[in-house]
N, C-alpha and C positions, 0 to 999 in steps of 0.2 A: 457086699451084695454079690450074689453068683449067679450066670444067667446058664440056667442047663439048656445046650445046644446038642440036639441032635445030628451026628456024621452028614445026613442028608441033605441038610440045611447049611452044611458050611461049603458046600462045593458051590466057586460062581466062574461066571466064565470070565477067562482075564481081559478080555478088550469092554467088558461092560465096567468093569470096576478101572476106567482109564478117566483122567476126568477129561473137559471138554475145554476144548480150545477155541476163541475164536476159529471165527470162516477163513479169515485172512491172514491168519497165523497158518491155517492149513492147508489154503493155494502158494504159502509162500512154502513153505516146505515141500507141499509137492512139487512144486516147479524146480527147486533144491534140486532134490531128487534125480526129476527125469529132465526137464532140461538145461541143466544145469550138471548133470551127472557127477552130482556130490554123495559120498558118503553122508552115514548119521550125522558123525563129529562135525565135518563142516555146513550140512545144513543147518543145524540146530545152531548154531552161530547165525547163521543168514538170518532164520526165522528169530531167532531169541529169546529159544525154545532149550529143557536142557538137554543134555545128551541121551538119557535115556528116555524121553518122552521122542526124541527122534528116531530111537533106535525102535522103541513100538511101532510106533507107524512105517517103520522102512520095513518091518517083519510081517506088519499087517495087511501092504499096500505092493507085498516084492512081486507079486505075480502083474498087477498094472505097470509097477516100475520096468519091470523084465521085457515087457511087451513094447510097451514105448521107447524102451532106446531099440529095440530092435527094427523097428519103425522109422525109426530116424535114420537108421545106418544103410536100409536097403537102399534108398536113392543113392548113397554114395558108394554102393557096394556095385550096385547096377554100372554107375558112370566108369566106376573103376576096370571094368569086364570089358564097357564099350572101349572104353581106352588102352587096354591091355589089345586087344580085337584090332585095333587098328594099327601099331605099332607091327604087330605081327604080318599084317600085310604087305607093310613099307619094304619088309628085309625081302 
């Protein structure tokens, strides 16, 4: 049996053809991720999830990822300035 496929018809987008994970398979990964600041490999351990099903969502998710550790780090970037600021006053 031969199924004639038109060019048009074979193009899909690659995160529809992803299949679906649990919810809590997916907060646990993201939280991997960004608070946890793991790579794919060792998320996908966390989650229980495989390597490459971590490593699409770390591709799919990098621009939220990128944001939230940057978010995290300004409070300690801030305190780090205050502290540099004051040292410099002592001498």
């Amino acid at each position: 049996m031969t199924i004639e496929v038109e060019p048009s018809q074979v193009v899909l987008d690659y995160y529809l053809c992803m299949p679906g994970l649990p919810k809590a398979k997916l907060d646990l990964l993201k939280q991997a991720f960004i608070a946890d600041s793991m790579g794919p490999g060792d998320a996908a351990k966390k989650a229980g999830v495989t390597y490459a099903t971590a490593n699409r969502y770390y591709e799919k998710w990098s621009e939220e990822i990128r944001k939230a550790r940057e978010q995290q780090l300004v409070p300690q970037f801030e305190a780090s300035i205050r502290k540099l600021g004051k040292k410099g006053r002592r001498r």
